[in-house]
N, C-alpha and C positions, 0 to 999 in steps of 0.2 A: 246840469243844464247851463248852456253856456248863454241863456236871457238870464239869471240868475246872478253870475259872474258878471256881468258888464255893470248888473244894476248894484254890483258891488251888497248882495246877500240881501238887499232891500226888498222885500215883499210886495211892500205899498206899490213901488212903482215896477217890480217883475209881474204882478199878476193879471192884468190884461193883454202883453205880448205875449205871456203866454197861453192863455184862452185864445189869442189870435193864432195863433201858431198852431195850435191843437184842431183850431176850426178848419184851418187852412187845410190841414193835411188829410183832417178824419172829416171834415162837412158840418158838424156840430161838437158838443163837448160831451162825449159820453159820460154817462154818472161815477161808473167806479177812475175814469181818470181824476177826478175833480178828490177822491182820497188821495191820490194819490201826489197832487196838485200841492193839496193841503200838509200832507209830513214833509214834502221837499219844503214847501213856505214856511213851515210850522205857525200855522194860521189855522182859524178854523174853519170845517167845511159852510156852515151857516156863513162863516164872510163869503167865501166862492160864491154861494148860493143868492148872496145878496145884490153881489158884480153881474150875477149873468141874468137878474130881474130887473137890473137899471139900467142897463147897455141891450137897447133894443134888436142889436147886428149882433150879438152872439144866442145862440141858438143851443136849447137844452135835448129837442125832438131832431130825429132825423127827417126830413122831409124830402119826397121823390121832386117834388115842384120847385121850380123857382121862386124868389120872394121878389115882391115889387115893391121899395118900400117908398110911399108916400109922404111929402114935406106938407105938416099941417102947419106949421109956423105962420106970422101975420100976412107975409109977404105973398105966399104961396095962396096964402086963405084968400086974401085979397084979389088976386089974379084967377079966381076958378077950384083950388082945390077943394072946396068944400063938394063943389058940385061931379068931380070926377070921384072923392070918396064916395057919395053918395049912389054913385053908378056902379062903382065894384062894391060893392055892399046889395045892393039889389039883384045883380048878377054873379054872384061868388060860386054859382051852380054850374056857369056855364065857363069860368076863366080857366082858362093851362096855369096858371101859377097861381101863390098864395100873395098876398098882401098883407103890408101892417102900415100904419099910420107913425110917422117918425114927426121929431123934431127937426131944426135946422140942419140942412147938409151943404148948406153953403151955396148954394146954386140961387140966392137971391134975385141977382139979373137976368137970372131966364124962369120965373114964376110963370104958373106950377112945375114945379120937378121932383124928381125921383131917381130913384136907384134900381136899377133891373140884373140881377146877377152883380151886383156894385160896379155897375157901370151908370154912369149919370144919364138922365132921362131928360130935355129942356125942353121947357115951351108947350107940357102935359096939354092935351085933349082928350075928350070921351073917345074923338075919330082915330087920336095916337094911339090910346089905352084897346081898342078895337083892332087895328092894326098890329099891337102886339100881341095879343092873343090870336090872331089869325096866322101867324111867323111862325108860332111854335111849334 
């Protein structure tokens, strides 16, 4: 693998480009890739397993939907995200996509925001988050 090569046989730092790369192509990280992951790293699969339940954007399930992933951080909390979680959590029967509740992605100055297919979301509303699900 040529992210293996560049990280100069480093594990530590090849193992999430390459869960990024595997997502990229396949959509999520299938289970028997992740053996497989693991004798190229010579790491163990419990570490794989550990990376892909801390890294919120990689993905164990395949899923037909899109994810929307929500910034709960202060900034966002601050400006309304509590109260748009609170709306797709009462309505999760009736959304085209999945959601998860994220940490920081950086989009500070446009609170509330998010990620929709990881494309950035600015300036979140219940009328935006209604609007999106009406698009799909």
């Amino acid at each position: 693998m040529r992210i293996v090569e560049y990280y100069d046989g480093n594990s530590s730092l090849s193992l999430i480009p390459i869960l990024n790369m595997i997502q990229d192509e396949e959509g999520y990280i299938k289970r028997e890739r992740i053996k497989e992951i693991a004798e190229i790293l010579k790491i163990s699969e419990n570490r794989i397993y550990e990376t892909l339940s801390f890294y919120h954007f990689l993905k164990l399930d395949k899923s037909e939907k899109k994810t929307l992933y929500i910034c709960k951080n202060v900034s966002c909390l601050l400006e309304g995200a509590d109260e748009i979680i609170e709306y797709l959590k009462e309505n999760k029967e009736k959304l085209k996509f999945d959601f998860k509740e994220c940490e920081c992605i950086g989009l500070c100055d446009f609170a509330p925001s998010g990620l929709f297919d990881f494309n950035p979301l600015k300036n979140l509303s219940i009328e935006k988050i209604r609007e999106l699900n009406e698009k799909i």
